[in-house]
C-alpha positions in Angstrom: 14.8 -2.4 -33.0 13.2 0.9 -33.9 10.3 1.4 -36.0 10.5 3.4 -38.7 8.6 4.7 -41.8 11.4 3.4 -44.0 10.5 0.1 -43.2 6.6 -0.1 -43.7 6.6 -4.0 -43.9 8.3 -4.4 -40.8 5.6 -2.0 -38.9 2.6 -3.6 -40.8 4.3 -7.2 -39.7 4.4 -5.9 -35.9 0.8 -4.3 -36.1 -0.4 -7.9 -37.4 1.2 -9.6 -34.6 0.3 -7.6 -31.9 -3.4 -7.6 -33.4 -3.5 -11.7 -33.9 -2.2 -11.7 -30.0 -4.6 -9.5 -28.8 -7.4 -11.5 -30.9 -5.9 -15.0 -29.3 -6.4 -13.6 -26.2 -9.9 -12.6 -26.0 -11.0 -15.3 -27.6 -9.3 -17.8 -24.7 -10.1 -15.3 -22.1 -14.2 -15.0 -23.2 -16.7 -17.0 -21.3 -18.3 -20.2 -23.2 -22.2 -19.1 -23.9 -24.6 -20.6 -22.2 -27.8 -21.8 -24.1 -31.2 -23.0 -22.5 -32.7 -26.0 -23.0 -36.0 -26.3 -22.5 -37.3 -29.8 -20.5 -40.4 -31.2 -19.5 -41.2 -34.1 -17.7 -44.7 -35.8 -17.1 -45.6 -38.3 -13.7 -48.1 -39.1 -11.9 -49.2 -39.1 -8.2 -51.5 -39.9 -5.6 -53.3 -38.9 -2.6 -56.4 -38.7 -0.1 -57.3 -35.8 -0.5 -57.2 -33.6 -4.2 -54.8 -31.5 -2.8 -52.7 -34.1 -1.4 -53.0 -35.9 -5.2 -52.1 -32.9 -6.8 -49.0 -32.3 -4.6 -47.6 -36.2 -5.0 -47.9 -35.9 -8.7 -46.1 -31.9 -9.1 -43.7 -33.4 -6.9 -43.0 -36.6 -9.1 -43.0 -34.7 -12.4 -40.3 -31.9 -10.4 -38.3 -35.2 -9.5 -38.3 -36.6 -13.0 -37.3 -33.3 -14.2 -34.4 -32.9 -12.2 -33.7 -35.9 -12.7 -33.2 -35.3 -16.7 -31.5 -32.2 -16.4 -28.6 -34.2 -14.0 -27.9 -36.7 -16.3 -27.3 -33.8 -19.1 -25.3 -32.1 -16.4 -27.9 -29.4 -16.1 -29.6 -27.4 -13.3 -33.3 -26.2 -13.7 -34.9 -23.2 -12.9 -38.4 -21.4 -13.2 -39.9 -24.5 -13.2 -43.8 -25.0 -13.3 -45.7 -27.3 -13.2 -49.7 -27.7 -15.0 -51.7 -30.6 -13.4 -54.7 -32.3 -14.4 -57.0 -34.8 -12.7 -57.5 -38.2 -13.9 -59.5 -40.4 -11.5 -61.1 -40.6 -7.9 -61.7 -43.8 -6.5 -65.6 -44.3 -6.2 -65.5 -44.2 -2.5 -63.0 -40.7 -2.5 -60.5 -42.4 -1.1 -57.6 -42.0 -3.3 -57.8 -38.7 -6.0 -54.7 -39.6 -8.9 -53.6 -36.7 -11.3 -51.2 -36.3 -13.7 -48.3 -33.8 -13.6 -46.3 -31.8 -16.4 -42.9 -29.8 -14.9 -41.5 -27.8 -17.4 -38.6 -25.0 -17.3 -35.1 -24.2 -18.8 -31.9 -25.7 -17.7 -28.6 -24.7 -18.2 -24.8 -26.5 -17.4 -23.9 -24.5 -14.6 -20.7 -22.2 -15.2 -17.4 -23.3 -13.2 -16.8 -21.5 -10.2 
């Protein structure tokens, strides 16, 4: 078959074809987009020590955050975490604070 200006429907029909392939393909070929979500998640802990308060309740609020992002089929990452303290017991022997973890999780992409 030979192209010729004599038949300009038969090259504009060719020209669409080849275009609407190429278009197919990019659009199966692109990566999906990934978007962010942005999680928090609030615990508590406990300790001895303020520090050691501090560290339990970070950790719990990290846990509970992972813990949300898995069962959305996410992974976290640049997670913080704000604390603030909520009670010592009269005698200092156990310092509780409260935990926010907060960061932006994303479906990781297949390998």
């Amino acid at each position: 078959m030979t192209l010729s200006v004599r038949h300009p429907a038969r090259v504009l029909f060719l020209a669409l074809v080849v275009a609407l392939t190429l278009t197919a393909g990019a659009v199966l070929s692109a990566p999906a987009a990934l978007a962010a979500t942005y999680r928090s998640a609030t615990s508590s802990g406990w300790g001895p020590s303020p520090e050691a308060g501090r560290a339990a309740a970070e950790g719990n609020a990290r846990t509970a955050l992972n813990q949300q992002a898995a069962a959305a089929g996410e992974v976290c990452s640049g997670v913080s975490a704000t604390t603030r303290h909520l009670y010592t017991a009269p005698d200092g022997s156990a310092w509780i604070y409260e935990a926010t973890a907060s960061g932006y999780c994303v479906v990781p992409s297949p390998l």
